[in-house]
C-alpha positions in Angstrom: 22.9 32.2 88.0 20.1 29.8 86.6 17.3 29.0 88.6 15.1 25.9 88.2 11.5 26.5 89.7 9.1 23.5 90.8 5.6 24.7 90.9 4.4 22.0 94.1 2.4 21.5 97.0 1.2 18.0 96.6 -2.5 18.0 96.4 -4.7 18.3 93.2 -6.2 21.6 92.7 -4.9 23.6 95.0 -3.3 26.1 91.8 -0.4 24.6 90.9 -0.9 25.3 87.3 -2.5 28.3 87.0 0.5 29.5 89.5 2.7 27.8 86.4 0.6 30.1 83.6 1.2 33.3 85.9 4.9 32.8 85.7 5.0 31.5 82.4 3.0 34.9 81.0 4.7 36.5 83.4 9.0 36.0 82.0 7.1 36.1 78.3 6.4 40.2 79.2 8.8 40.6 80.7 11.0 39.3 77.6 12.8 36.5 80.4 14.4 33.5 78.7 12.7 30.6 80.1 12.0 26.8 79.2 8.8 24.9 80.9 8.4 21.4 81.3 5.1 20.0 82.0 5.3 17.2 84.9 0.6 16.2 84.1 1.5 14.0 81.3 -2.2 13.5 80.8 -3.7 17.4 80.9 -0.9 19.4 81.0 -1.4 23.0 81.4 1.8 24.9 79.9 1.9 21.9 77.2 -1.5 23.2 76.4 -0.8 27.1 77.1 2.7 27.0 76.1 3.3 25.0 73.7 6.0 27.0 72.0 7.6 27.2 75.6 7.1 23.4 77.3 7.6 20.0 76.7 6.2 17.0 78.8 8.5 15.4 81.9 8.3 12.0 83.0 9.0 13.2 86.6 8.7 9.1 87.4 12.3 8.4 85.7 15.4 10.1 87.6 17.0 10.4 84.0 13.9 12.6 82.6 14.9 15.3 85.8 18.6 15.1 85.9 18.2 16.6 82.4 16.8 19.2 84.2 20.1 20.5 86.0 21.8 19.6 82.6 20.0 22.2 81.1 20.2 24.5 84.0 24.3 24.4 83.8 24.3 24.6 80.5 22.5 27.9 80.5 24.2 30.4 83.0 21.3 33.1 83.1 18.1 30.7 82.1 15.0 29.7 83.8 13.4 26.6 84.3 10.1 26.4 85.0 8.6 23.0 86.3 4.2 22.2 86.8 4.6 19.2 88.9 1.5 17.0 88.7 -0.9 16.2 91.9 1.0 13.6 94.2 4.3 13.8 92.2 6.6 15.4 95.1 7.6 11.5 96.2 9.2 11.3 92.9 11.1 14.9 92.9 12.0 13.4 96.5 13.9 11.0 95.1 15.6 12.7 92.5 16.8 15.5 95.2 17.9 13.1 97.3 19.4 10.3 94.9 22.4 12.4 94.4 22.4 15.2 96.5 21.3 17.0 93.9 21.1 20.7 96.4 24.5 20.3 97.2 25.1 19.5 93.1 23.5 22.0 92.3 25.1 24.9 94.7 28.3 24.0 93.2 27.3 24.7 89.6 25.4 27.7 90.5 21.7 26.6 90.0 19.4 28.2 92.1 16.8 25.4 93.3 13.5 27.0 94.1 10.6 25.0 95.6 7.0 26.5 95.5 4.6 25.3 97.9 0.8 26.3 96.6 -1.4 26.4 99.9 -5.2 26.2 99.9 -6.7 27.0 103.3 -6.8 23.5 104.8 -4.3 21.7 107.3 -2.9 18.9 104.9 -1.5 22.3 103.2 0.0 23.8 106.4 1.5 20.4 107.5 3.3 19.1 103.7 4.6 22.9 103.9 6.0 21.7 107.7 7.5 18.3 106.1 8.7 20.1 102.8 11.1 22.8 105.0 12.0 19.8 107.5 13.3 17.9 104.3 15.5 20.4 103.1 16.2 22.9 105.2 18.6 26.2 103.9 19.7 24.0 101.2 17.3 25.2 98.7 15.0 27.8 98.3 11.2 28.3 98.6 8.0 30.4 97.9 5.2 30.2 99.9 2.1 31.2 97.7 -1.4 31.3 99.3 -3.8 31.1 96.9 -7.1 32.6 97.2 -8.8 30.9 94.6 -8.4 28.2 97.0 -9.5 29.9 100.4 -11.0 32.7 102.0 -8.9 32.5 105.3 -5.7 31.3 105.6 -5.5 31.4 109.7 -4.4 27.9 110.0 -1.5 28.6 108.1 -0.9 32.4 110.1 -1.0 30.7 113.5 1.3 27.6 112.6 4.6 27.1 114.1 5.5 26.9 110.3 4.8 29.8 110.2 7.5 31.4 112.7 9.9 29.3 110.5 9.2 31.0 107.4 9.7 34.3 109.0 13.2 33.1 110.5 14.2 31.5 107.0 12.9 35.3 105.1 11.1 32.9 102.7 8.6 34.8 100.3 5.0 34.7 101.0 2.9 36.1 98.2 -1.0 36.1 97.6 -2.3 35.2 94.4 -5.9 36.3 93.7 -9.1 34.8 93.3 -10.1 35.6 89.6 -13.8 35.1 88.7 -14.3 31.4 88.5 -16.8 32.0 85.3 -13.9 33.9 83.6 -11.8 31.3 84.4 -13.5 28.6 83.1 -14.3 30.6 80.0 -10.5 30.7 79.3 -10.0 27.6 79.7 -13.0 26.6 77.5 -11.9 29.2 74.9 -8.0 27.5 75.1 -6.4 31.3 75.9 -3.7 32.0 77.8 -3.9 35.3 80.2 -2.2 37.2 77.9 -4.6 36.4 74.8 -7.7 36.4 77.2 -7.0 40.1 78.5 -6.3 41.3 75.2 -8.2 39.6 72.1 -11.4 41.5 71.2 -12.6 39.1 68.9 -16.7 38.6 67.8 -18.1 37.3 71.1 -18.0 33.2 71.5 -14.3 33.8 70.6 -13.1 35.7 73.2 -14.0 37.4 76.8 -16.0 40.3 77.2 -14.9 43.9 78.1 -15.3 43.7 81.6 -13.8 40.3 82.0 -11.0 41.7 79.8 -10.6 44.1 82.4 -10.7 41.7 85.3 -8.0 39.7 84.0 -5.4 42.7 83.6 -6.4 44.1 87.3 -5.3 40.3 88.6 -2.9 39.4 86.6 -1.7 43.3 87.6 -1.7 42.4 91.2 -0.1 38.6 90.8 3.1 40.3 88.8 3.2 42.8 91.6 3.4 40.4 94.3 6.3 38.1 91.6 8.2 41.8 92.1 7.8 42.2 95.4 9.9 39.4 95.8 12.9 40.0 93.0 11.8 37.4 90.9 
């Protein structure tokens, strides 16, 4: 079965993308075929990252995303991987709605699989609410609280939500909070987490030792939780 992932959760920078660059790095190890398509037509990350991997999506026109479950049929064990931009859910919305596109895609045996990145805040807890009142059991979700995000994520644990999520079995996993100094200095150094933990080049070109090292021990822990889950 393909599976077409959206990377969402409606508000600007919660994680979406570095979520996006987790999994990305994460199928590349584990030698996963996978195709990316990059929904920030202005900064995209896996564009950027990935270039070899993603091309951009015009999530705005219905006939940029029904190439997506094109694709998906098309390629009976393949992965799609989809970074949806900040306030660009109203626009997969439409597309999932326009033709029934859940339904669709049960009966060509696409796997539909809706990410919601949390911070700690209520806007998160409530579009997570309205996300699993829109579709119900007709697609599937992950849950991923992201600590980079929020210390506490309370709100979210005493949320009637929450009792739904444990009733549905859908996945919660925790994604770390890595150093915010290494992480801007990947960014600034244009790496992905792969090259970051593991070029050794003169310093100015690449992280030190120890930031090496704190970029395996999370990257570690974020492909244990993508296990933990069968993905």
């Amino acid at each position: 079965m393909s599976e077409i992932h959206f990377i969402g959760g409606e508000k600007g920078g919660i994680g979406k993308s570095v979520l996006a660059r987790v999994l990305a790095q994460y199928w590349i190890d584990r030698r996963i075929p996978w195709r990316g398509f990059d929904g920030d037509l202005s900064h995209g990350a896996l564009v950027r990252y990935y270039a070899d991997f993603a091309t951009p999506l015009d999530v705005e026109r219905l006939e940029a995303l029904d190439t997506l479950l094109e694709t998906a049929a098309a390629e009976p064990e393949g992965r799609l991987l989809i970074d949806l931009a900040a306030q660009s859910e109203r626009h997969l919305h439409a597309w999932l709605e326009s033709a029934d596109v859940p339904q669709l895609s049960t009966e060509l045996s696409v796997r539909l699989v809706l990410w919601h990145v949390m911070d700690e805040g209520k806007d998160s807890v409530t579009l997570l609410e309205r996300l699993i009142g829109r579709y119900g059991d007709s697609v599937s979700y992950v849950v991923v609280l992201n600590q980079g995000r929020g210390e506490s994520f309370e709100l979210f644990e005493q949320a009637e939500v929450r009792e739904q999520v444990r009733e549905m079995e859908i996945p919660v996993i925790t994604l770390r909070d890595l150093h915010r100094a290494t992480m801007r200095k990947i960014d600034r150094l244009d790496k992905s987490f792969w090259a970051a933990a593991h070029n050794d080049a003169p310093a100015g070109e690449s992280l030190g030792l120890m930031e090496r090292q704190r970029v395996k021990v999370w990257l570690r822990h974020a492909y244990g939780e993508l296990e933990r889950i069968g993905l």
